[in-house]
C-alpha positions in Angstrom: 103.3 50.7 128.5 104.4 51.9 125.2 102.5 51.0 121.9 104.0 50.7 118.4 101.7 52.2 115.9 103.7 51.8 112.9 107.3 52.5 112.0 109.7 54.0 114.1 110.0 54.0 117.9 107.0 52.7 120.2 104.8 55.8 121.4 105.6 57.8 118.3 104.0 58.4 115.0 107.2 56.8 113.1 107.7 58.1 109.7 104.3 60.3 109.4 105.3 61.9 112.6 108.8 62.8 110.9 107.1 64.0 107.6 104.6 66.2 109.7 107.2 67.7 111.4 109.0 68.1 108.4 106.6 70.4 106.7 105.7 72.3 110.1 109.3 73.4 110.1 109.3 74.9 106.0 106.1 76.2 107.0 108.1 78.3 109.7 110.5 79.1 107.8 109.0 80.3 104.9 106.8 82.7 108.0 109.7 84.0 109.1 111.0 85.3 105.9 107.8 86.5 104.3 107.7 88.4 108.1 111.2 89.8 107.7 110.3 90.5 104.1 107.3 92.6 104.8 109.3 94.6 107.7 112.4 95.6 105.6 109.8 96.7 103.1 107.3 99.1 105.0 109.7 100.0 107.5 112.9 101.1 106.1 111.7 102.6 102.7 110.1 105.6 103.3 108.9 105.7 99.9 107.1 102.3 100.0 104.5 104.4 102.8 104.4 108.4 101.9 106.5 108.8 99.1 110.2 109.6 98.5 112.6 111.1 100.7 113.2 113.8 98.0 109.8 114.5 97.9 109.2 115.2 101.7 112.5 117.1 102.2 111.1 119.6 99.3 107.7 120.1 101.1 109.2 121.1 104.3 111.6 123.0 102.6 108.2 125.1 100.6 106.7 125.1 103.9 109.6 126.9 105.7 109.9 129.2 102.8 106.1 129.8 103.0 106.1 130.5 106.7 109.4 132.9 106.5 111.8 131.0 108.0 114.3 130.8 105.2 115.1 133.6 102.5 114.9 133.0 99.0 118.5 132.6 98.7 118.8 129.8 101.4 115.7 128.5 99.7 117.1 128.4 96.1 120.5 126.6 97.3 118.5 124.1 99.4 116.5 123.0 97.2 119.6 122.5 94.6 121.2 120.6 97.0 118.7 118.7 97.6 118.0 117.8 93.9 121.6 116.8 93.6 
């Protein structure tokens, strides 16, 4: 029922088989961390997209002052708080 083709157990590729598997399972792993590494990258860093954080917060803060929403004085100590 069973053949031996080589090394290792009938009905199985013997030590090929092993070294096959062997770099199917690096291959995976080294997938899975370039994956994770390209996730933590795009999404957790806003900057690595559309700039800093700094940057945004000052726009919408020019754009509130712009539209009236804020007075200058609110828009002066903002704006030094958020270069802080």
């Amino acid at each position: 029922m069973w053949e031996n083709w080589g090394w290792g157990m009938p009905g199985y590729f013997g030590w090929g088989g092993m070294v096959l598997g062997l770099f199917v399972l690096i291959g995976l792993v080294v997938a899975v961390i370039a994956g994770v590494r390209s996730f933590l990258r795009t999404e957790h860093h806003p900057s690595a997209t559309s700039g800093s954080h700094e940057e945004n917060a000052l726009e919408v803060l020019k754009k509130r002052y712009a539209r009236g929403e804020i007075s200058r004085e609110e828009y002066l100590r903002i704006r030094e708080d958020l270069r802080d």
